[in-house]
C-alpha positions in Angstrom: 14.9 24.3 164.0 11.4 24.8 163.0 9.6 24.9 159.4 8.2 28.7 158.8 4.9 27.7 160.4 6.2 25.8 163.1 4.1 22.9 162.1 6.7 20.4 162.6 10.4 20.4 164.2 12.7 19.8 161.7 16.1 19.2 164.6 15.7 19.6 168.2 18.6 19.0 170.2 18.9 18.9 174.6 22.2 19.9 176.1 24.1 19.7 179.6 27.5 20.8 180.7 29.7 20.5 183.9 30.8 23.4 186.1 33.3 24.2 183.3 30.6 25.3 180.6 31.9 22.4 178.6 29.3 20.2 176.4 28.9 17.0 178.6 25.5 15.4 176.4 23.7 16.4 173.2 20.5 14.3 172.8 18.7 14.8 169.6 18.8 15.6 165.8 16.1 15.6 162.6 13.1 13.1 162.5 14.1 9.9 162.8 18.1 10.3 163.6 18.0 10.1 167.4 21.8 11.1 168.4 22.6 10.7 171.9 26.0 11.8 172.5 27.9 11.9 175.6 31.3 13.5 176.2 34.0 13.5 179.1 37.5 15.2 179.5 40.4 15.7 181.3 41.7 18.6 183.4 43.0 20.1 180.7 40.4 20.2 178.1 41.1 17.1 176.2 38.5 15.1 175.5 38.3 11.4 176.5 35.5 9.7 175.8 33.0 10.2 173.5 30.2 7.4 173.8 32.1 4.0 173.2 35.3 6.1 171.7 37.6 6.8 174.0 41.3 9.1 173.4 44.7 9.3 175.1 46.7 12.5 175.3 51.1 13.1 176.2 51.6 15.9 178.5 51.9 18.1 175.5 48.3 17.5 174.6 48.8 15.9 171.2 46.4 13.1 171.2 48.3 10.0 170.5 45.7 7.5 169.9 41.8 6.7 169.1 39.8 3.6 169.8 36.0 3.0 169.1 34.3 0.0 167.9 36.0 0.0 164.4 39.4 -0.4 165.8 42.6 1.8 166.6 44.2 5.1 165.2 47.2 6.1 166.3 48.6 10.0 165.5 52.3 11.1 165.2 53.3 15.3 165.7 56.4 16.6 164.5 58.9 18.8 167.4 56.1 22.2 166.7 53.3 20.0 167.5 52.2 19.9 164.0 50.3 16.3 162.9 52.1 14.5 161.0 50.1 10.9 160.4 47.2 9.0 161.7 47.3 5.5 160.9 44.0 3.6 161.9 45.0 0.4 160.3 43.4 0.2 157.2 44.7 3.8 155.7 47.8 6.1 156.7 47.3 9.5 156.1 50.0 11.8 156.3 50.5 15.5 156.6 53.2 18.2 155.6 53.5 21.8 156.4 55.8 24.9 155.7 57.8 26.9 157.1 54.9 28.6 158.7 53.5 25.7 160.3 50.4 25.6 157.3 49.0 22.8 156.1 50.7 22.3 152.5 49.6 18.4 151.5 47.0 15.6 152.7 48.4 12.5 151.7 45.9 9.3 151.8 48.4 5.8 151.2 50.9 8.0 149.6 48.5 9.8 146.9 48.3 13.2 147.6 44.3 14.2 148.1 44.8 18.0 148.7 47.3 20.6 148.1 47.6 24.1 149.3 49.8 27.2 148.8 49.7 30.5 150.5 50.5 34.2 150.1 52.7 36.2 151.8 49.8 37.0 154.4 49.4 33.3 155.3 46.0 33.5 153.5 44.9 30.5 151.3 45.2 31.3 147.6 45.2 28.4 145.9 43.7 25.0 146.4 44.1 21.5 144.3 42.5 18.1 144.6 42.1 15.3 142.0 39.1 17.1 140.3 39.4 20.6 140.5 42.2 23.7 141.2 40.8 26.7 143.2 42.4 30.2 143.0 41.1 32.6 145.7 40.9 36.4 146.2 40.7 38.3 149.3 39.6 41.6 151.1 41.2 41.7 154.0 40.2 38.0 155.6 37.5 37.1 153.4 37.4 36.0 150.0 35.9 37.5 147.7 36.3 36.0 144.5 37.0 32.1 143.7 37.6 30.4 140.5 37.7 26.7 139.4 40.1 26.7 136.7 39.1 23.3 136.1 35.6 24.0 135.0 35.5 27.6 135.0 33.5 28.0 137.6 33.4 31.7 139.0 31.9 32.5 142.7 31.6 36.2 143.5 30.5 36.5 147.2 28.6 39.1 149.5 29.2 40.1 153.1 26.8 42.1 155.6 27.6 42.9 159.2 26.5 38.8 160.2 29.3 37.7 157.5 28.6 35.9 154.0 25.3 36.5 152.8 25.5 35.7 149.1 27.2 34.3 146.0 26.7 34.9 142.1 28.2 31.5 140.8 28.1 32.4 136.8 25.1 34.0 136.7 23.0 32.4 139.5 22.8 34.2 142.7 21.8 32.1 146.3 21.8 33.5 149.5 22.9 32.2 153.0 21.0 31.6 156.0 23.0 31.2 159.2 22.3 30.3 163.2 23.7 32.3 165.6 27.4 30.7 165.8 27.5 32.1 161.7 27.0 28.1 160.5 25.1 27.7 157.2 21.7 25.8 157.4 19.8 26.9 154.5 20.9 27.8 151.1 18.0 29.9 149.2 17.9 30.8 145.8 16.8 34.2 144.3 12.9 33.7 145.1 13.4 32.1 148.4 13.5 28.3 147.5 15.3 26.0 149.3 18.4 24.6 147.7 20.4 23.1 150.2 19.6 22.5 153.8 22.8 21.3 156.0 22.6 20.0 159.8 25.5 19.5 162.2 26.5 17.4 165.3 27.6 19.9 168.1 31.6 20.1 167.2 30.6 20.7 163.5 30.6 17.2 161.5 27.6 17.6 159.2 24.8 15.2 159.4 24.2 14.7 155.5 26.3 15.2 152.5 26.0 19.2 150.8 27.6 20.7 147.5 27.9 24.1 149.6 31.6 23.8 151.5 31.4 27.4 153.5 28.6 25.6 156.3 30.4 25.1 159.9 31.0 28.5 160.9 31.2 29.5 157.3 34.7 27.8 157.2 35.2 26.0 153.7 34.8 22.3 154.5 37.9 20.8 152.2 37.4 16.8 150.6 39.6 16.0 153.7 37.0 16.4 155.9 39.0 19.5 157.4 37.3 23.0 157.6 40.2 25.8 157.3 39.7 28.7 159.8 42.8 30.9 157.9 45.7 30.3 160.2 44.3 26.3 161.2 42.5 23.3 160.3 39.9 21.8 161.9 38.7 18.4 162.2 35.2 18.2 163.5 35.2 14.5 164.0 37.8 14.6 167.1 36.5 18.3 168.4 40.5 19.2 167.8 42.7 21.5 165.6 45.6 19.7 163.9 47.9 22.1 164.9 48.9 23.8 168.2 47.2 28.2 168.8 49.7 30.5 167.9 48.0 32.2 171.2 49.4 30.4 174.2 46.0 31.0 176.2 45.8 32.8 179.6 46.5 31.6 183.1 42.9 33.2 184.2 41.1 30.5 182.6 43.0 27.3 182.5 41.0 25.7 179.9 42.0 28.2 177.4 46.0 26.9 177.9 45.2 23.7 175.7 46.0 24.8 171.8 44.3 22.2 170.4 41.1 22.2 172.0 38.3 23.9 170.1 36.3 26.7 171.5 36.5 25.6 175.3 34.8 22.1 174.8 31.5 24.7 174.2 30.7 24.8 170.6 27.1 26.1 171.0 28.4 28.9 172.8 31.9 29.9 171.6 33.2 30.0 167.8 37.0 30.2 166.7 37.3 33.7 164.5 
């Protein structure tokens, strides 16, 4: 990414795969953040190593545990291949769903963080942490409206052919600027001012703290660290959905028969709808 002059490269990244199309390095990142990242998987799409961090995986491709240089997790599924915990010694978070296999509750040491609740569509209509509660309205798959009962916050927002392109939050209107997987990277106001600019590693985890949520793919980025893509979550810092695709894959391309795996192990390419 390059200032409007191209004076000076803002984030530059270098990328290889394997015969597979799937991400093997991503070298790069803003001035001064040098990221070299390194992936590997298995046959079937799951990924194993990531630098120093390396995963193991049942046969059902849940990913049972975690270990980098801080220490262990360890991650528990219920019989549908929903998470249920990860426990990586110092917190145990725990997860609950309904009947539908959705998320419902984030638990952090047994107090709730997050709480969700659906309408008859499966589509997210309501959303409470410990500050706020969000109500939601829709057209179609996209929302149109959202409200922070807690403050009173109103957010009206805009759609073109590309996706979101504005919001009116009260009276102040901003405008997004995407890449070509749809992500946010630069929130303008009316007269074409910078308010926000957001950065990502390759599998979506943001390189510095926004207020915007809708950045990675324009999926709302909850205070679990989860984006929600409407019938999943997604957690950017293991490349992995927490539950299994309702789509089983196809037996043309193998890769495509793991349910957890995002996008092919080729985020720069691919995006999940």
């Amino acid at each position: 990414m390059k200032n409007e002059d191209s004076s000076s490269i803002k984030e530059e990244w270098n990328y290889t795969y394997d015969p597979l199309d799937r991400l093997l390095t991503a070298v790069g990142g803003p001035p001064g953040e040098n990221y070299s990242l390194s992936y590997l998987y298995d046959s079937t799409g799951n990924r194993t190593q990531l630098n120093s961090t390396t995963y193991t995986y049942n046969e059902m491709n849940e990913l049972l545990s975690l270990s980098d240089p801080n220490g262990n997790s360890t991650f528990t599924y219920d019989i549908y291949g929903n998470l249920l915990t990860k426990d990586d010694g110092q917190n145990l978070w725990e997860y609950s769903y309904d009947y539908g296999d959705k998320l419902q509750s984030v638990k952090k040491d047994d107090e709730v963080i997050e709480e969700y609740f659906y309408d008859g569509d499966g589509k997210r209509i309501k959303k409470i942490d410990a500050e706020s509660e969000r109500v939601y309205i829709y057209s179609g798959l996209t929302v149109l409206y959202e409200m922070n009962t807690t403050t009173d916050m109103e957010a009206v927002y805009f759609y073109g052919p590309t996706g979101r392109i504005a919001k009116r939050v009260n009276d102040v209107i901003e405008y997004y600027n995407t890449d070509h997987l749809g992500s946010t990277r630069l929130v303008t106001s009316e007269n074409g001012v910078t308010t926000e600019e957001i950065m990502y590693k390759p599998f979506g985890e943001q390189l510095n703290e926004t207020e915007e949520r809708y950045t990675y793919n324009q999926k709302e980025l909850d205070e679990t660290g989860f984006y929600y893509y409407g019938a999943r979550y997604y957690d950017p810092v293991i490349g992995r959905f927490l539950t299994r695709d309702p789509l089983t894959g196809e037996k043309e391309s193998p890769q495509s028969l793991n349910r957890y795996a995002y996008c092919l192990n080729n985020p720069l390419t691919y995006i999940d709808p």
